[in-house]
C-alpha positions in Angstrom: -80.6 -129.6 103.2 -82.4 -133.1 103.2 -84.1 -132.5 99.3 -82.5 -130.4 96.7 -84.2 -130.3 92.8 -81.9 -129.6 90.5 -81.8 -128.4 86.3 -79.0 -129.2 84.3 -77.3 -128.2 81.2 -74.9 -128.6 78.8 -73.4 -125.6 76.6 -69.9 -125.3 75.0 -68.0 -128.0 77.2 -69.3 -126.0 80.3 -71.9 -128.2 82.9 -74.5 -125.8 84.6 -76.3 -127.1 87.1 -79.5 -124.5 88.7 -80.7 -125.5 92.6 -84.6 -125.2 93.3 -86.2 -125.8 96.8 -89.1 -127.5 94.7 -89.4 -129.7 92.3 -92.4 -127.5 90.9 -89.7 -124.6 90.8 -87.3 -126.6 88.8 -89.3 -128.0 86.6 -90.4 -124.4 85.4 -86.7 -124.2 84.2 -86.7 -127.9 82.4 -86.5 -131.3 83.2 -85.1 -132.0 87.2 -83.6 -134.6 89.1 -83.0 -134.4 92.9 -80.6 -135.2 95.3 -81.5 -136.4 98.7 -78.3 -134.9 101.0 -77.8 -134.2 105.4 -74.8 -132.3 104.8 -73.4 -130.1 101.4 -73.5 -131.1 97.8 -70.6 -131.3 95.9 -70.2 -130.7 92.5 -66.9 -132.3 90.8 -65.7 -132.3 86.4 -65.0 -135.3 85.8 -63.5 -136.7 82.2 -65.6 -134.0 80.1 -69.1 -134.1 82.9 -70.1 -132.9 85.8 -70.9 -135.4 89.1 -73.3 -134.5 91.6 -72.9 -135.9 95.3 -73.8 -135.8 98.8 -70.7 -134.6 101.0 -69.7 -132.7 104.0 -67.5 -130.1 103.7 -64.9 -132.9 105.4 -65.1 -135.5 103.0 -65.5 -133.1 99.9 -61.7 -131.9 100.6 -60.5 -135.4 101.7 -62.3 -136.7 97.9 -60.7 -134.0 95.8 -57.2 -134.2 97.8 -57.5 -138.0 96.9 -58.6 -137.7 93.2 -57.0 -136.2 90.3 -58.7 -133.4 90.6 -55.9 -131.8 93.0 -53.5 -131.2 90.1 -56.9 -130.8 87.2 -60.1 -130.2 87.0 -62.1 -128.5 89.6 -65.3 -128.7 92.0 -67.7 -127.1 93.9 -69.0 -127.5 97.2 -72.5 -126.0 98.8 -72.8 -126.3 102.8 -76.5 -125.6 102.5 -79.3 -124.2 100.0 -79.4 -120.5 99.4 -82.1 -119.2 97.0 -80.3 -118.6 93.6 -77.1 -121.1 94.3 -75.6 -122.4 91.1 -72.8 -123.6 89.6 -70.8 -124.3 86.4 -67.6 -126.6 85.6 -65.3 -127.7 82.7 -62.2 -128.0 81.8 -59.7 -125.6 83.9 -63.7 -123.7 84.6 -65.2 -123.1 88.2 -67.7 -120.5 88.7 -71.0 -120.3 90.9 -73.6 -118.6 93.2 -74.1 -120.0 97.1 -71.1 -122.3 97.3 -69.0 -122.5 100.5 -66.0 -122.9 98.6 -64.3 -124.0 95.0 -61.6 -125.8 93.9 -59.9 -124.9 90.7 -56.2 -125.5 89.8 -55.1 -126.9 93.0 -55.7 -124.1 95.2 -59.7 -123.6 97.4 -61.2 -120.3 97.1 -64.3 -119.0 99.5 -67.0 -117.2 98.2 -66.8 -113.6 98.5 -69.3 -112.3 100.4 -70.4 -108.6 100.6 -71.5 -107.5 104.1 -73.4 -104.4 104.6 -72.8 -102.3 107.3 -73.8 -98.8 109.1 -72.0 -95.7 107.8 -72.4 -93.3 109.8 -73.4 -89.9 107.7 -71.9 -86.3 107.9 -74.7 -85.2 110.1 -74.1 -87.9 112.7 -70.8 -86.2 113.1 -72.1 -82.5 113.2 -74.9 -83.6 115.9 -71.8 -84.9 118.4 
C-alpha cells in the first residue's frame, strides 16, 4: 500500500476519514492529502482529533499499548487498501470499513467478515 489519498471530515466531535486509490478519486469527495505507507495505516484520537500514521500491524499494538490510549480513546488500524475502507473516531467512538482491527476501551476487535459459501440445495440431496 505504498500511496493512499485520503478525505477528511469533521462532524459532531466524530473524525471521518474516506481512503481513495487516486488522488483524482478523492478529490471528487473534497480536498485530499496522502500518506505514503509499506505497511498498514493507523488511525489513532488523540486530545479531541484524529492522527494519521504509517505502522505495521506490530508497532500499531506496541504504540497504543504504550500511549494512553490503552485505558481511553481508541484507534484504527488498516493492513492494506480495500475499495471502500473508512474510518471514524472520537471520544469512547471507533467504527469503520476495511480495517484489520480496532481498539476501543482497552480491548482489540477484528473486523467481521462475512464469507460465502456453497449450500448445497434440496435437489442436490434428492439426486444422491
Amino acid at each position: 500500500m505504498p500511496k493512499v489519498y485520503y478525505v477528511s471530515e469533521i462532524t459532531k466531535g466524530i473524525d471521518q476519514i474516506n481512503f481513495f486509490k487516486t488522488e483524482k478519486e478523492a478529490q471528487k469527495h473534497g480536498k485530499s492529502d496522502w500518506v505514503n505507507t509499506q505497511s498498514g495505516l493507523l488511525m489513532t484520537w488523540e486530545e479531541d482529533r484524529v492522527y494519521l500514521q504509517s505502522s505495521d500491524d506490530e508497532e500499531a499494538r506496541k504504540f497504543i499499548r504504550s500511549s494512553k490510549h490503552d485505558k481511553q480513546g481508541s484507534a484504527i488500524f488498516f493492513d492494506s487498501f480495500k475499495k471502500g475502507m473508512h474510518g471514524s473516531l472520537g471520544n469512547d467512538f471507533a467504527e469503520g470499513e476495511g480495517y484489520t482491527w480496532k481498539h476501543h476501551r482497552k480491548e482489540y476487535i477484528n473486523e467481521s467478515k462475512t464469507t460465502m459459501r456453497h449450500i448445497p440445495t434440496f435437489e442436490s440431496f434428492i439426486n444422491r
